[in-house]
N, CA, C and O atoms as a Maestro MAE file, in Angstrom:
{
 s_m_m2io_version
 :::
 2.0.0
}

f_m_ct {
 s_m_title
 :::
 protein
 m_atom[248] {
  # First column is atom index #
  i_m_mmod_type
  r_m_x_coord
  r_m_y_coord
  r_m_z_coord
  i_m_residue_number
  s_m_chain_name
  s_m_pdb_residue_name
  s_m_pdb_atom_name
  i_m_atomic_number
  :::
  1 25 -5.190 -1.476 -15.410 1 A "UNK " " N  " 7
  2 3 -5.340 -1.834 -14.017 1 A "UNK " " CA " 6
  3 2 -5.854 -3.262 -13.935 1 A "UNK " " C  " 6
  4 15 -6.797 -3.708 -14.589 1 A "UNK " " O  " 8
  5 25 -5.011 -4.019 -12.922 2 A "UNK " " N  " 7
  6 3 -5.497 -5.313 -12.465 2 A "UNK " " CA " 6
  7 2 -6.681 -5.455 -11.929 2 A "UNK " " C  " 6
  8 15 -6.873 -4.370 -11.380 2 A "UNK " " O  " 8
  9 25 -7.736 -6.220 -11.718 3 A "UNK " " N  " 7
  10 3 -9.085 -6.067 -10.906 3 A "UNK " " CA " 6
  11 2 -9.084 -7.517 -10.632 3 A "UNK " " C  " 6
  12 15 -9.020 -8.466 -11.414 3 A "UNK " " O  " 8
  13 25 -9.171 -7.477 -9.333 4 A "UNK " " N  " 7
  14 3 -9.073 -9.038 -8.643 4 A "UNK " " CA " 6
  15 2 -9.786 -9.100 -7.263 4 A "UNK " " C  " 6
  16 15 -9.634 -8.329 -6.316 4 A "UNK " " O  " 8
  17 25 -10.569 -10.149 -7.351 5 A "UNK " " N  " 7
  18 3 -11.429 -10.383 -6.345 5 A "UNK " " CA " 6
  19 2 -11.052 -11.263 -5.275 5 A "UNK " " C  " 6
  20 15 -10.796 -12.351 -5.792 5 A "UNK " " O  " 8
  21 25 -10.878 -11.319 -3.896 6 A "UNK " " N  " 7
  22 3 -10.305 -11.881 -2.961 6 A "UNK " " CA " 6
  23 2 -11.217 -11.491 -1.868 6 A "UNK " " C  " 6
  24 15 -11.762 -10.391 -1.774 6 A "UNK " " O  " 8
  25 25 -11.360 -12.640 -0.918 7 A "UNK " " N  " 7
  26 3 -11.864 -13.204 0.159 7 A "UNK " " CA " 6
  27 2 -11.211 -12.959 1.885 7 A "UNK " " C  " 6
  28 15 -10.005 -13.119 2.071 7 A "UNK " " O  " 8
  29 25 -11.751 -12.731 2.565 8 A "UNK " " N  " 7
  30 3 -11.054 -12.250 3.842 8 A "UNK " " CA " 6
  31 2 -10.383 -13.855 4.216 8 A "UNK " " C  " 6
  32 15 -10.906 -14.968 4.263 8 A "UNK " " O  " 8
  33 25 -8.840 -13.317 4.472 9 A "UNK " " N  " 7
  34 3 -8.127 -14.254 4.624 9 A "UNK " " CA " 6
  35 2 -7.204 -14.636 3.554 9 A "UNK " " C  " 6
  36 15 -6.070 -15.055 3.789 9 A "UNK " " O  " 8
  37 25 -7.731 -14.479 2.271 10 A "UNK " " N  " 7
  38 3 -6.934 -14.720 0.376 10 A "UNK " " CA " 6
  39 2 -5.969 -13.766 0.744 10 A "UNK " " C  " 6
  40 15 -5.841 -12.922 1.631 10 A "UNK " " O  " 8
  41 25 -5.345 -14.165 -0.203 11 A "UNK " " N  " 7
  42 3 -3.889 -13.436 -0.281 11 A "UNK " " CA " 6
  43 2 -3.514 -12.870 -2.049 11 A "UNK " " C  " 6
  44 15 -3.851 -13.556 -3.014 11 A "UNK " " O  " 8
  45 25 -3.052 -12.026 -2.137 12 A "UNK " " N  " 7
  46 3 -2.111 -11.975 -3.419 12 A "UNK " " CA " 6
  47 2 -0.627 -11.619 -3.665 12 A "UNK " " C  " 6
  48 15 -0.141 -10.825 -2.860 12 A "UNK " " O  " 8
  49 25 -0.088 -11.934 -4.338 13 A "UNK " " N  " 7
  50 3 0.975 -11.833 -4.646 13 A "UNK " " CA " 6
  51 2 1.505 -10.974 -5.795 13 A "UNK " " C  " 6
  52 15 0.956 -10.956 -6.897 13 A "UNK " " O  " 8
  53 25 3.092 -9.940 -5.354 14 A "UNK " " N  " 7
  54 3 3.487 -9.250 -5.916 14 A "UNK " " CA " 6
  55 2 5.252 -9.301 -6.415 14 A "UNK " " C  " 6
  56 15 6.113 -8.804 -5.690 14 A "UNK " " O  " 8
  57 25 5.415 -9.629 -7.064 15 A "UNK " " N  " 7
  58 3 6.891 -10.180 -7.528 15 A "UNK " " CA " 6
  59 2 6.784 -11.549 -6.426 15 A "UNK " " C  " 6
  60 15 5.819 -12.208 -6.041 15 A "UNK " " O  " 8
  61 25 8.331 -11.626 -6.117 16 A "UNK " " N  " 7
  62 3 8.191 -12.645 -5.320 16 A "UNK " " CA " 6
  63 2 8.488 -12.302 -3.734 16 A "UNK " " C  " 6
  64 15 8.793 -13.283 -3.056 16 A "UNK " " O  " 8
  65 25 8.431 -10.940 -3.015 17 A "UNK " " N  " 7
  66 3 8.651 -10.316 -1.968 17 A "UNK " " CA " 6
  67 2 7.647 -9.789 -1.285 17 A "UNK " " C  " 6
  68 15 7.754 -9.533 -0.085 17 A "UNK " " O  " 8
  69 25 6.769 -9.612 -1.843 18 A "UNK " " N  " 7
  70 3 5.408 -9.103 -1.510 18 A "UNK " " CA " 6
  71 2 4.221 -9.649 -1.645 18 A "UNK " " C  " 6
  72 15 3.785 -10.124 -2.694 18 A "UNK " " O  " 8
  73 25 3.322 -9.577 0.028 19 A "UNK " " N  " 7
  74 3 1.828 -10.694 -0.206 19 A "UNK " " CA " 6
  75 2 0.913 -9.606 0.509 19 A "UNK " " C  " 6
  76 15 1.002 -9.120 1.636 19 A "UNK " " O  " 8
  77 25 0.094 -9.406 -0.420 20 A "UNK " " N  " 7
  78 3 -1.163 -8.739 0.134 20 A "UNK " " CA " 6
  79 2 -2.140 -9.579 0.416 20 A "UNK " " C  " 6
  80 15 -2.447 -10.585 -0.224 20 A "UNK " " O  " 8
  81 25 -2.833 -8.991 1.774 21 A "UNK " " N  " 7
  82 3 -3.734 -10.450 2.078 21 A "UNK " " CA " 6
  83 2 -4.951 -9.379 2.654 21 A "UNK " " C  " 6
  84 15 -4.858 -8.179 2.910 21 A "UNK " " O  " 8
  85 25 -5.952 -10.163 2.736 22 A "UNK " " N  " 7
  86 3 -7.376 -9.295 2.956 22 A "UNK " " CA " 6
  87 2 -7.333 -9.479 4.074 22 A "UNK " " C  " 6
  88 15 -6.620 -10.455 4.307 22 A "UNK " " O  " 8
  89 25 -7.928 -8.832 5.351 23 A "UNK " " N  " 7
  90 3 -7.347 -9.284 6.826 23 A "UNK " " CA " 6
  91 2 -9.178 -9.197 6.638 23 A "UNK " " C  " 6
  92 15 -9.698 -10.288 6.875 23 A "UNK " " O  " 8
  93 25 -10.071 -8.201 6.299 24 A "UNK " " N  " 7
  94 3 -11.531 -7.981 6.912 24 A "UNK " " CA " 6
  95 2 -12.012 -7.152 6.088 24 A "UNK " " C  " 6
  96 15 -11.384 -6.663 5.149 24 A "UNK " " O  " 8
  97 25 -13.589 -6.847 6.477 25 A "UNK " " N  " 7
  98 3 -14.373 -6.572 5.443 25 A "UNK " " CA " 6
  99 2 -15.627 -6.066 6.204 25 A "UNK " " C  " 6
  100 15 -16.446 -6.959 6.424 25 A "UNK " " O  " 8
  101 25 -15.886 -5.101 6.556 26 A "UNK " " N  " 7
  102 3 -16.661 -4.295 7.428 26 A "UNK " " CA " 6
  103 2 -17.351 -3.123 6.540 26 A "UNK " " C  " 6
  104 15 -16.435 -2.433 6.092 26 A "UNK " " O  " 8
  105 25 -18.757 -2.576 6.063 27 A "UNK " " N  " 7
  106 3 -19.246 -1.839 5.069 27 A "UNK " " CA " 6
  107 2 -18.693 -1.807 3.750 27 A "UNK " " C  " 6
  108 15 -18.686 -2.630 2.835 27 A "UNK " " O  " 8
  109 25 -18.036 -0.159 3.934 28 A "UNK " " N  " 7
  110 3 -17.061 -0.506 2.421 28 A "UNK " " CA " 6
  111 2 -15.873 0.442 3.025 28 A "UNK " " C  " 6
  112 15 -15.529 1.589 2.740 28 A "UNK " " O  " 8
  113 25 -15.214 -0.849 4.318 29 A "UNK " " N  " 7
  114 3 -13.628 -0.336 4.233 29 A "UNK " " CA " 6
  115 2 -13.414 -1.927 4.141 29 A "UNK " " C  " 6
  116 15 -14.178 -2.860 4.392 29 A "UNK " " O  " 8
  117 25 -11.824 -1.873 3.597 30 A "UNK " " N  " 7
  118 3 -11.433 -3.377 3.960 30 A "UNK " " CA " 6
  119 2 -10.165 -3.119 4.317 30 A "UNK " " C  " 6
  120 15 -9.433 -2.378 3.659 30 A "UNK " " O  " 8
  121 25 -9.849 -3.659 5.289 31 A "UNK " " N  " 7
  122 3 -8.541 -4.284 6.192 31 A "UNK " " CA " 6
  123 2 -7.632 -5.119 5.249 31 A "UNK " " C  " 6
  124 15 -8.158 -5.927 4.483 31 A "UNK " " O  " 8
  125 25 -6.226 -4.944 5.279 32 A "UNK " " N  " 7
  126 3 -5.699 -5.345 4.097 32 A "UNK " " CA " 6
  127 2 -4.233 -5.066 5.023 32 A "UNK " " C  " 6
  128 15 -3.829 -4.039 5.569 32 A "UNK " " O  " 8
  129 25 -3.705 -6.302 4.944 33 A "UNK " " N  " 7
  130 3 -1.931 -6.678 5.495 33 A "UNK " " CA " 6
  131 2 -0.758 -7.104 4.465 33 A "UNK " " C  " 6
  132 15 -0.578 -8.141 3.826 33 A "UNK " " O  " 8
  133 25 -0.099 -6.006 4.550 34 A "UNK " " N  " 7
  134 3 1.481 -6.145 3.463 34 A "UNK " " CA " 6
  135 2 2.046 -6.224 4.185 34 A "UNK " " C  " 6
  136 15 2.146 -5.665 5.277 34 A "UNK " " O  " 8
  137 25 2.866 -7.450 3.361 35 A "UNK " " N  " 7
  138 3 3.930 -8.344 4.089 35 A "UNK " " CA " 6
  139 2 5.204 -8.102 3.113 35 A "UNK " " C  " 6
  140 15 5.504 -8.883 2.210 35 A "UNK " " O  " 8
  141 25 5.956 -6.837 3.438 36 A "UNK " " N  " 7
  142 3 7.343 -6.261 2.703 36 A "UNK " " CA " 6
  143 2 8.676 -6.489 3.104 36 A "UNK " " C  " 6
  144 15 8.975 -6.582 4.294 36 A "UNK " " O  " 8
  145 25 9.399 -6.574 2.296 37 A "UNK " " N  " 7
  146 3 10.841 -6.505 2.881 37 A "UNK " " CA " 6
  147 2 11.015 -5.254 3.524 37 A "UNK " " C  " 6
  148 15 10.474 -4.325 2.924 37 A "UNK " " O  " 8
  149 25 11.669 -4.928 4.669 38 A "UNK " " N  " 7
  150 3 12.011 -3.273 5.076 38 A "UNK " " CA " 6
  151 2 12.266 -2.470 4.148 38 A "UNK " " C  " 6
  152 15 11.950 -1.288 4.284 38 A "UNK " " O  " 8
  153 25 13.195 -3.133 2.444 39 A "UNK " " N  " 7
  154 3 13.712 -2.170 1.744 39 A "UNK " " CA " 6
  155 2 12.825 -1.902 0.810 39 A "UNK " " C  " 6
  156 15 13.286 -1.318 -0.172 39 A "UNK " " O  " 8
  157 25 11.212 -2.243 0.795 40 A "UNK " " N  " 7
  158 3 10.221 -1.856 0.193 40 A "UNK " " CA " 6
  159 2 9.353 -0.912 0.660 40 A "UNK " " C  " 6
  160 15 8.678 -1.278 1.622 40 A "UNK " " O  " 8
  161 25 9.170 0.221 0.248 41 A "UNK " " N  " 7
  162 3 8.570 1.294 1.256 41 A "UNK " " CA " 6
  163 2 6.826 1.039 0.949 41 A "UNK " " C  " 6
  164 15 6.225 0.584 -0.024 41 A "UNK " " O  " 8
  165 25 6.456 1.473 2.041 42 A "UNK " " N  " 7
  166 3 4.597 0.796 1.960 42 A "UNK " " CA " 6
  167 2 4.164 2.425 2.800 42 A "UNK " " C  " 6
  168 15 4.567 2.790 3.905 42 A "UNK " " O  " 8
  169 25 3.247 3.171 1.866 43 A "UNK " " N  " 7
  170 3 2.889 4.029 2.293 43 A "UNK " " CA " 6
  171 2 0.956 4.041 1.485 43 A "UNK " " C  " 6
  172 15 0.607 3.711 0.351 43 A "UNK " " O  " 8
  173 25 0.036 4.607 2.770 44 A "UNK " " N  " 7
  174 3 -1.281 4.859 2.180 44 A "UNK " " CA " 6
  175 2 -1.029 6.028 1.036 44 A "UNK " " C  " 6
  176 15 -0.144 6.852 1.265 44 A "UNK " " O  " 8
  177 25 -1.726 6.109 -0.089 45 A "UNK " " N  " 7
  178 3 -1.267 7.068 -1.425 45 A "UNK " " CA " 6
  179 2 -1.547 8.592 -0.773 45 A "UNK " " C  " 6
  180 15 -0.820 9.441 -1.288 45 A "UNK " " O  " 8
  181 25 -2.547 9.154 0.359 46 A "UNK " " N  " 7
  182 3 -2.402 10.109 0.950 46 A "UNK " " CA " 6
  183 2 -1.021 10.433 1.538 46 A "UNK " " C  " 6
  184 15 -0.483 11.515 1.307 46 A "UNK " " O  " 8
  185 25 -0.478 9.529 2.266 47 A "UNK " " N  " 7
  186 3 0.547 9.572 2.991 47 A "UNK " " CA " 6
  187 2 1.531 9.937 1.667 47 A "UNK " " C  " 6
  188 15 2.001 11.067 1.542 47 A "UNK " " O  " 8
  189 25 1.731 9.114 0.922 48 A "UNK " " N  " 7
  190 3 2.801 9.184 0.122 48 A "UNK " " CA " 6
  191 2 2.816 10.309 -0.856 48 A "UNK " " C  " 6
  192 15 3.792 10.611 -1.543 48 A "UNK " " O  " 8
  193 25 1.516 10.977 -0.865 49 A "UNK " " N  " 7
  194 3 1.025 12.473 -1.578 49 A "UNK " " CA " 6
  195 2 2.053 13.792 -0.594 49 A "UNK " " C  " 6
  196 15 2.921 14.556 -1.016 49 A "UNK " " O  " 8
  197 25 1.522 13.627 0.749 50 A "UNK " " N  " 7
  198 3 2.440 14.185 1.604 50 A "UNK " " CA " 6
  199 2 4.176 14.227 1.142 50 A "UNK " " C  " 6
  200 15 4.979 14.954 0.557 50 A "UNK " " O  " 8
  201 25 4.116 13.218 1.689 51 A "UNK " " N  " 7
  202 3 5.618 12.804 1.210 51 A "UNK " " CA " 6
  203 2 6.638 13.859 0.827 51 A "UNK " " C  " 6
  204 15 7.503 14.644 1.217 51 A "UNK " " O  " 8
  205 25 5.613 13.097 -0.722 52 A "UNK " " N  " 7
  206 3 6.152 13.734 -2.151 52 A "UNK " " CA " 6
  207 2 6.653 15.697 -2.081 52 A "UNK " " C  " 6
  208 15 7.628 16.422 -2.279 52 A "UNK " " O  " 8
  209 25 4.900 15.792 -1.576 53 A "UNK " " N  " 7
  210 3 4.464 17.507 -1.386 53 A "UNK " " CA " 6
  211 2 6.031 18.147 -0.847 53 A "UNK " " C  " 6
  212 15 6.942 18.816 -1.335 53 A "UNK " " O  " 8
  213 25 5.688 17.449 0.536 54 A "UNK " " N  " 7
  214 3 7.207 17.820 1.453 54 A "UNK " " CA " 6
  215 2 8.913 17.914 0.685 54 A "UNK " " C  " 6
  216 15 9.736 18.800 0.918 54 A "UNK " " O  " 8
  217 25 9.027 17.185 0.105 55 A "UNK " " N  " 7
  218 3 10.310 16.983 -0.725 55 A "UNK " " CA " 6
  219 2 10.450 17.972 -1.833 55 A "UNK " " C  " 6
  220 15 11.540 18.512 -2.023 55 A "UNK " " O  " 8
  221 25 9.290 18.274 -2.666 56 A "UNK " " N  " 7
  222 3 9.197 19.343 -3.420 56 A "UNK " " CA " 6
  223 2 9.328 20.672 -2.986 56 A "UNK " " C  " 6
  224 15 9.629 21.630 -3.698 56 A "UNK " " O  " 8
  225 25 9.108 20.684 -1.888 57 A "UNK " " N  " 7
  226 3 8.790 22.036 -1.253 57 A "UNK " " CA " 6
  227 2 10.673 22.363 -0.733 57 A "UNK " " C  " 6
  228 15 11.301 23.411 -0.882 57 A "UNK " " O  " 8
  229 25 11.097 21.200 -0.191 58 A "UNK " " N  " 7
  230 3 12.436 21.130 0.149 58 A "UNK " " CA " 6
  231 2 13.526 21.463 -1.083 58 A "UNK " " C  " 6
  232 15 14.460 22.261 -1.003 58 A "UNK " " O  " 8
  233 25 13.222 20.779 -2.053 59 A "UNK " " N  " 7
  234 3 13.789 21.072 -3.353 59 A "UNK " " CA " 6
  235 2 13.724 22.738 -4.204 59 A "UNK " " C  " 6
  236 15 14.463 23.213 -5.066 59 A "UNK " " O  " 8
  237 25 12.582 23.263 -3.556 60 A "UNK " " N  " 7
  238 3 12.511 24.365 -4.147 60 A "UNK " " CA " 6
  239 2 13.217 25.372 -3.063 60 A "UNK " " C  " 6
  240 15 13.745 26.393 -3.505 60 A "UNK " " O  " 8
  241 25 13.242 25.090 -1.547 61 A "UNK " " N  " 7
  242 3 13.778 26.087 -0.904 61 A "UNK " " CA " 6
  243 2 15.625 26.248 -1.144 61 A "UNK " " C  " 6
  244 15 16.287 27.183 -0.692 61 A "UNK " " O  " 8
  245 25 16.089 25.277 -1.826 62 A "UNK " " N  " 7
  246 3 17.285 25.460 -2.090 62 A "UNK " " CA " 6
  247 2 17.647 25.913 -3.359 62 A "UNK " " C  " 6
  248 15 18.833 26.100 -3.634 62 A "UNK " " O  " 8
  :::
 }
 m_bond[247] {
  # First column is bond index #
  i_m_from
  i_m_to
  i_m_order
  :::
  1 1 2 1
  2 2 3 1
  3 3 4 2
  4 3 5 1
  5 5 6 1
  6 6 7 1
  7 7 8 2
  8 7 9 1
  9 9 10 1
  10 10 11 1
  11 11 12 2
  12 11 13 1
  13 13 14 1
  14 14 15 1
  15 15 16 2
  16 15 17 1
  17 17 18 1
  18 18 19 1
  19 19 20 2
  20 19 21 1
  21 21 22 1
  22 22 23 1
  23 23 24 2
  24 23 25 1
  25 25 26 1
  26 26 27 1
  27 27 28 2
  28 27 29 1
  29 29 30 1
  30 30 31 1
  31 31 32 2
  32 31 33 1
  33 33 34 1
  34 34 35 1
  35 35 36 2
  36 35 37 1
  37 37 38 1
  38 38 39 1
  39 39 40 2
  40 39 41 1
  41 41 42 1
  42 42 43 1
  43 43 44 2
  44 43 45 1
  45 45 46 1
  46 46 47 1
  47 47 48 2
  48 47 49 1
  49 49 50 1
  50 50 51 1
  51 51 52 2
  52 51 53 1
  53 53 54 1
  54 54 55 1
  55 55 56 2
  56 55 57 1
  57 57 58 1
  58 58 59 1
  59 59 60 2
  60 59 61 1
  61 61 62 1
  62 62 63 1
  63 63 64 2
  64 63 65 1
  65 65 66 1
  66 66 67 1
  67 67 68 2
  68 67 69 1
  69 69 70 1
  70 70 71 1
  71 71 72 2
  72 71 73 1
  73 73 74 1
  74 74 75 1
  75 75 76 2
  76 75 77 1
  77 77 78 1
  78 78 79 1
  79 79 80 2
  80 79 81 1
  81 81 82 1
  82 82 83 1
  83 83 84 2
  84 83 85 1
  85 85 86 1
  86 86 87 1
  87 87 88 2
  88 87 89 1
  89 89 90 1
  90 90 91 1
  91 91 92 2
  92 91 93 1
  93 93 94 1
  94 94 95 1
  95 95 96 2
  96 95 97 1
  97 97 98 1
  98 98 99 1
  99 99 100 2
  100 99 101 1
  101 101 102 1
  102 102 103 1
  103 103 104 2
  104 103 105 1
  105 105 106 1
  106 106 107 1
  107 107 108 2
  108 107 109 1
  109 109 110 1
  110 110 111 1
  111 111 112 2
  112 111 113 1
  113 113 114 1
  114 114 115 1
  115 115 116 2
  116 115 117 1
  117 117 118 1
  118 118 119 1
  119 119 120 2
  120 119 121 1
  121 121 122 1
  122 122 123 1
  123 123 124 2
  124 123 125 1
  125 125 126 1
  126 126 127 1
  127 127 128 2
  128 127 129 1
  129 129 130 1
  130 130 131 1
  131 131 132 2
  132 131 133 1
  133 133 134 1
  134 134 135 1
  135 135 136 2
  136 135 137 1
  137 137 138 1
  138 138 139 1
  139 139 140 2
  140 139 141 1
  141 141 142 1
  142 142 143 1
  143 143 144 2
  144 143 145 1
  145 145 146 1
  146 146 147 1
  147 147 148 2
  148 147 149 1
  149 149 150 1
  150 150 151 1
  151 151 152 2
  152 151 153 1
  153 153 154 1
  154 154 155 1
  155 155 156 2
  156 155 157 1
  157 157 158 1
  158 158 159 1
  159 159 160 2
  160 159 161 1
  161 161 162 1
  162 162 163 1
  163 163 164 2
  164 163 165 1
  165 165 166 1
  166 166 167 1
  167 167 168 2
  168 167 169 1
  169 169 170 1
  170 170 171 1
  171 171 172 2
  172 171 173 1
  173 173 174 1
  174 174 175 1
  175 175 176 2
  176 175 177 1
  177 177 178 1
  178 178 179 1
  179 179 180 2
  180 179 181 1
  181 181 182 1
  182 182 183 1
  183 183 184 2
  184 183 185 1
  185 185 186 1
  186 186 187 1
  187 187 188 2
  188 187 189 1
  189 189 190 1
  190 190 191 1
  191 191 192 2
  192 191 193 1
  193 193 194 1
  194 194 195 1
  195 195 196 2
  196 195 197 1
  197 197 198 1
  198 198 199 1
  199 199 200 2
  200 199 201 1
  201 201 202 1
  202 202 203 1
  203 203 204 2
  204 203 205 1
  205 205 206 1
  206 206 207 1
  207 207 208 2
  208 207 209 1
  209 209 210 1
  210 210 211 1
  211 211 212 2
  212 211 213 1
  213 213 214 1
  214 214 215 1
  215 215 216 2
  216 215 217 1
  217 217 218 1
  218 218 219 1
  219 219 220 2
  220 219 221 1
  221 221 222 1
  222 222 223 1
  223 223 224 2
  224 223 225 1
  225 225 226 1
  226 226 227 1
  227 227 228 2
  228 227 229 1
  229 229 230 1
  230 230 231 1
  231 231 232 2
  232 231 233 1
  233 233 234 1
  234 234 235 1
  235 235 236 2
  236 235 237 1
  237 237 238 1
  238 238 239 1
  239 239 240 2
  240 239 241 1
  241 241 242 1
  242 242 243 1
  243 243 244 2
  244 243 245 1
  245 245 246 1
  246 246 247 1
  247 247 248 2
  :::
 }
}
């Protein structure tokens, strides 16, 4: 795992299509803006746990 320290407002970079940038910094959540092509899917890892769950469940009813 990468570990990188960034500043509200810093940005990082992911290939050359993708910029994560720190938007804010309030206790211990931080605000954080991806900037994707549409054909890059951007999901919170809960969300994308769902997802997954759902599709499996679909896969097995057939």
């Amino acid at each position: 795992m990468l570990i990188l320290t960034r500043r509200v407002g810093e940005s990082l970079m992911i290939g050359d299509d993708v910029t994560i940038t720190v938007l804010g910094v309030k206790g211990n959540q931080v605000r954080i803006g991806v900037n994707a092509p549409k054909e890059v899917a951007v999901h919170r890892e809960e969300i994308l746990n769902r997802i997954e769950e759902a599709a499996a469940g679909e896969a097995e009813e057939e």
